[in-house]
C-alpha positions as CSV (number, residue, x, y, z in Angstrom):
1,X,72.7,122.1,-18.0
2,X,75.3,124.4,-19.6
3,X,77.5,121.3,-20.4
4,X,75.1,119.2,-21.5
5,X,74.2,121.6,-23.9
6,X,77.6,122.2,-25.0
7,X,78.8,118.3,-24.8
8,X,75.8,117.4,-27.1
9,X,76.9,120.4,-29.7
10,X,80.1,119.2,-29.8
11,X,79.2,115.2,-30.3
12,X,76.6,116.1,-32.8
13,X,79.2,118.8,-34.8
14,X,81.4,115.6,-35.1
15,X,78.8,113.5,-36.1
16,X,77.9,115.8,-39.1
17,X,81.5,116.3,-39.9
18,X,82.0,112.2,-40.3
19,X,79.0,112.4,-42.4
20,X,80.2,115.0,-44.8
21,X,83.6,113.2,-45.4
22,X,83.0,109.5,-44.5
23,X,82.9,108.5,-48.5
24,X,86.0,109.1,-51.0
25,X,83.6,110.4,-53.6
26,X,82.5,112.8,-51.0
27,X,86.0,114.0,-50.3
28,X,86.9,114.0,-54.1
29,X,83.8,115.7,-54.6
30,X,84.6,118.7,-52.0
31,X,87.9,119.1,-53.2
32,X,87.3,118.9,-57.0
33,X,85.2,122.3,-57.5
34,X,87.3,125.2,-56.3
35,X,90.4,123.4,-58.1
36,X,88.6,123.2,-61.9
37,X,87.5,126.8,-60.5
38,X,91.0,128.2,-59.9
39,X,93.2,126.4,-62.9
40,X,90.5,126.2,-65.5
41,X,87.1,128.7,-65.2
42,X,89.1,131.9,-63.7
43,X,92.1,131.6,-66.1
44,X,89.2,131.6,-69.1
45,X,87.3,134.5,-67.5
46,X,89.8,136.4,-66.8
47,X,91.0,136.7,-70.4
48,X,86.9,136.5,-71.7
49,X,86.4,139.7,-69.0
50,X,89.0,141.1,-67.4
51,X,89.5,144.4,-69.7
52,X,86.1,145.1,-67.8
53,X,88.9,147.6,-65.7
54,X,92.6,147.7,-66.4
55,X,93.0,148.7,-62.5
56,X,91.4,145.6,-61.4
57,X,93.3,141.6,-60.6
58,X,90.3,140.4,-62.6
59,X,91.5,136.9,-62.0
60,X,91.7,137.6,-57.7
61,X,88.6,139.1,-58.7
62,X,86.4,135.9,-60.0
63,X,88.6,133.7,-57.7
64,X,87.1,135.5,-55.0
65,X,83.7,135.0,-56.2
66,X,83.9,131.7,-57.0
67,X,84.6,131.3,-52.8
68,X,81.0,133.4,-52.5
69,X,79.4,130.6,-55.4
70,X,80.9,127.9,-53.5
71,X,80.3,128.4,-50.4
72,X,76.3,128.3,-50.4
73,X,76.4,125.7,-52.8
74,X,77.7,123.5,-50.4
75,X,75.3,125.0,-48.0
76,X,72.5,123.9,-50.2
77,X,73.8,120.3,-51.2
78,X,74.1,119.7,-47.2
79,X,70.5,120.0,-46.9
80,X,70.3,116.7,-48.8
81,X,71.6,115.2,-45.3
82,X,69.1,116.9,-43.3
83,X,66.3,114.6,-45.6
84,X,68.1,111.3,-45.4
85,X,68.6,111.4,-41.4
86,X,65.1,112.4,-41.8
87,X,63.9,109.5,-43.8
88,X,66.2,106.3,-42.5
89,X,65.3,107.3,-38.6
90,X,68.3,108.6,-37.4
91,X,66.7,111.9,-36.7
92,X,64.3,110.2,-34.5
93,X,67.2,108.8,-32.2
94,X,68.8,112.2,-31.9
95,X,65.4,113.4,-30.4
96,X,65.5,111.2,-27.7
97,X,68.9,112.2,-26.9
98,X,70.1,114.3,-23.7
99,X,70.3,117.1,-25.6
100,X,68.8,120.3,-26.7
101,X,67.0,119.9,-29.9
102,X,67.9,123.3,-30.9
103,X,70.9,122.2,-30.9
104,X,70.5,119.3,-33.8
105,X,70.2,122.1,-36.7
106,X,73.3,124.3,-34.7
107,X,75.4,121.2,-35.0
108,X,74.7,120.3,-38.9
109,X,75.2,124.5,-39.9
110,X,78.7,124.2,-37.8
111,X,79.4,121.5,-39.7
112,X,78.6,122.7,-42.8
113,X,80.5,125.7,-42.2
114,X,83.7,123.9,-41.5
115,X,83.5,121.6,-44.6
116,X,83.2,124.9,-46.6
117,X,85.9,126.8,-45.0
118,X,88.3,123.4,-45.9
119,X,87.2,124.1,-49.9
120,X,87.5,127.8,-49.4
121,X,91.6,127.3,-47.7
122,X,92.3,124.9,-51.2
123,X,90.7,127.0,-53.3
124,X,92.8,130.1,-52.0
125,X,95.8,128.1,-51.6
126,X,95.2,126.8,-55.3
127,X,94.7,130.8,-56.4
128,X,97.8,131.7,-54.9
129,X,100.3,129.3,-57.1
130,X,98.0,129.9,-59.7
131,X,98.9,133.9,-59.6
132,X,96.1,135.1,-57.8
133,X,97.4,138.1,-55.2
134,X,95.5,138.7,-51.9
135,X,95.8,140.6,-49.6
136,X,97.0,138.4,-46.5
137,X,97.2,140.8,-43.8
138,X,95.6,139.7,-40.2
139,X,92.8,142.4,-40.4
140,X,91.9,141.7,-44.2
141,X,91.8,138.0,-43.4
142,X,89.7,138.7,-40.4
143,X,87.5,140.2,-42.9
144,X,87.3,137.5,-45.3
145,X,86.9,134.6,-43.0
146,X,84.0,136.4,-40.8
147,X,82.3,137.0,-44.3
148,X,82.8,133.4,-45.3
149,X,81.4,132.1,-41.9
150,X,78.5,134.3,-41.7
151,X,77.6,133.1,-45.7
152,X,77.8,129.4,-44.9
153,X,75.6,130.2,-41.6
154,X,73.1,132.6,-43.9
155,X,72.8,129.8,-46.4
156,X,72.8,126.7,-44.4
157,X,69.7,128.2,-42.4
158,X,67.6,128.5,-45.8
159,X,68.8,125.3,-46.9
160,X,67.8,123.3,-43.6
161,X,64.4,125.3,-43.6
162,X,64.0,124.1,-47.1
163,X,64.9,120.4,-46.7
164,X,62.4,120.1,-43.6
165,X,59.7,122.0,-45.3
166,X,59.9,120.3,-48.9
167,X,60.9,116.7,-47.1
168,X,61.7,114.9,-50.5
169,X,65.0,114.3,-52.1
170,X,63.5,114.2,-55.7
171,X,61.4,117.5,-55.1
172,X,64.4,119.3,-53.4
173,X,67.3,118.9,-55.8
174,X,65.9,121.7,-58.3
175,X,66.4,123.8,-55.6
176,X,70.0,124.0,-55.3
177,X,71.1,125.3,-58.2
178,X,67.8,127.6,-58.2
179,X,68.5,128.8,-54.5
180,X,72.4,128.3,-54.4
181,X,73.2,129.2,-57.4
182,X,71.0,132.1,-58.8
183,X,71.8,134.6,-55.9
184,X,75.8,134.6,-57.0
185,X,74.9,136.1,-60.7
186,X,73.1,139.4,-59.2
187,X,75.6,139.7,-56.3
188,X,78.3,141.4,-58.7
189,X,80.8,138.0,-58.7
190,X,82.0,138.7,-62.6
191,X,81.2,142.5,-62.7
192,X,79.8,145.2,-60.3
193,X,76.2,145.2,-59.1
194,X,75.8,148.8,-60.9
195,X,75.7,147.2,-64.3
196,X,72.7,145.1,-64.1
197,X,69.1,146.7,-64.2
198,X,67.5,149.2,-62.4
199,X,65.3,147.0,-60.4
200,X,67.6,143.4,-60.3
201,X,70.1,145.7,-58.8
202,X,68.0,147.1,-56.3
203,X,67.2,143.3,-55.6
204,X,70.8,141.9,-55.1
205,X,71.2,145.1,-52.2
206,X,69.3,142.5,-50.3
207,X,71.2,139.5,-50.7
208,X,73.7,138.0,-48.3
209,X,75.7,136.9,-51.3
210,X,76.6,140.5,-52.0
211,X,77.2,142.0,-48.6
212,X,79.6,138.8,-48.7
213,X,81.4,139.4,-51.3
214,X,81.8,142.9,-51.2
215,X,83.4,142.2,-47.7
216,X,85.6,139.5,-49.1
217,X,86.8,141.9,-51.5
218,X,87.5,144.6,-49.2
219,X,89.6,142.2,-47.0
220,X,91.4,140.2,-50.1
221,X,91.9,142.8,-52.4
222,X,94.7,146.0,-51.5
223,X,93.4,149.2,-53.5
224,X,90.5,148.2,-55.3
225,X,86.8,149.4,-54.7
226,X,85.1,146.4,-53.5
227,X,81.8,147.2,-54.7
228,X,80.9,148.0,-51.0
229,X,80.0,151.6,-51.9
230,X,77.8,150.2,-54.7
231,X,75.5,148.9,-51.9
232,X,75.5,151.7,-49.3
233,X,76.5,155.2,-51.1
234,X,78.8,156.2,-48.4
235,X,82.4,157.4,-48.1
236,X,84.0,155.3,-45.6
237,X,85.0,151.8,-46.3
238,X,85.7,150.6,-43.2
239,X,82.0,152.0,-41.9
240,X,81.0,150.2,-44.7
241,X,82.0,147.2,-44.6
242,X,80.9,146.9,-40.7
243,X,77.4,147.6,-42.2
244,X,77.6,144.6,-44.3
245,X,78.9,142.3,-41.5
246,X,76.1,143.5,-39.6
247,X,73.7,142.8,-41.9
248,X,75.3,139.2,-42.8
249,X,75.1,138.9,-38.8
250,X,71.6,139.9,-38.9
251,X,71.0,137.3,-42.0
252,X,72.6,134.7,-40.3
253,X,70.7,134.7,-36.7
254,X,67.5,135.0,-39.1
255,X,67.7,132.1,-41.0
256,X,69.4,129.9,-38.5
257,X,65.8,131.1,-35.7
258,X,63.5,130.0,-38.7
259,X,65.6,126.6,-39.2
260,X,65.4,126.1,-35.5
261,X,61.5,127.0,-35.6
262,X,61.0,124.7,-38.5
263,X,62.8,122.0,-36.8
264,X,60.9,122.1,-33.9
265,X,57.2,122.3,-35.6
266,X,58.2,119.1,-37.8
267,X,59.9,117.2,-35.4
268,X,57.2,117.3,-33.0
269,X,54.2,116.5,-35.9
């Protein structure tokens, strides 16, 4: 049972990989946004903002939050996918599969989260000639890829919930940019959280776009405050930062047990 399970994961994770990059315009279209992020938006920010703290890399900064902007936006455009294997029947003919249907919506965030980590490694790579300095140390890129995964995971859960709930293409593009986009602007990507209002910043405490980036920080970024104390008024970094990765943890197996619920209740109506 135990292989089965894990066989039919591993066949459906390579299906939704050949989905996400079976097209050139796909590929292009994965590899084009952290590059005009990395030699064009963070050079122009970074001399729009960066005086916001002389102490402060402002362009490792921004190139860090465009990886916490990009990251659920591919989340959100993925749920797209979800919809069409919905409508042209090919979700019907992995139901009648040998496998677990929990582990449909397990396969596609997988997926998801290895196409993003593949434009998170150019967009880094890309920061790095472009004069970006982070920290590359195995513990502070232990820190940087669990924040990433746990994002895409976080995000891909909403965005699978949402595509089965709405269930239309035309009525579920407005919510990319509202759901996968919005979040980053309150989760301190172009300054810290302690400058917006009173209540929009007790808001983004609860967002896993912040805990994210405040984690990517702290891994990426020697000798800087990462914003982490912003969140959770304490002392110790390291403490922390294990707060935030248990609460993107927490996030994630959220999201992920509503997609799964969701899944189950629609594909079985």
């Amino acid at each position: 049972m135990i292989q089965t399970a894990t066989f039919g994961l591993a066949t459906l994770y390579r299906r939704r990989i050949a989905v996400s990059t079976k097209t050139a315009s796909g590929m292009i279209g994965q590899v084009v946004p952290p590059l005009l992020w990395v030699l064009v938006l963070a050079p122009a920010l970074d001399t729009a903002l960066g005086s916001f703290n002389p102490q402060v890399d402002y362009y490792t900064y921004v190139a860090l939050a465009q990886v916490a902007f990009l990251i659920p936006f591919t989340s959100m455009f993925s749920g797209i996918n979800v919809i069409v294997d919905k409508d042209f029947g090919v979700l019907r003919e992995l139901l009648v599969a040998p496998v677990f249907r929990a582990a449909i919506p397990l396969a596609n965030a997988l997926g998801v989260m290895s196409v993003a980590l593949v434009q998170v490694a150019i967009l880094v790579g890309f920061g790095i000639l472009r004069g970006a300095e982070f920290d590359t140390s195995a513990a502070g890129v232990a820190w940087f890829l669990s924040a990433c995964c746990l994002l895409s995971l976080s995000t891909y859960g909403i965005a699978e919930t949402l595509a089965l709930i709405i269930g239309r293409q035309e009525a579920y593009g407005p919510m990319i940019p509202a759901v996968g986009v919005t979040p980053w602007f309150l989760a301190g990507s172009l300054f810290p959280i302690t400058l917006l209002p009173a209540g929009i910043e007790q808001v983004s405490l609860f967002l896993p776009w912040t805990h994210a980036l405040a984690l990517m920080r702290y891994g990426m970024m020697q000798d800087i405050d990462p914003g982490l104390a912003d969140i959770w008024g304490m002392d110790s970094n390291g403490t922390m930062a294990l707060l935030s990765l248990l609460a993107l943890v927490a996030y994630s197996a959220l999201t992920l047990f509503i997609a799964i619920r969701v899944f189950y209740r629609k594909s079985t109506s």
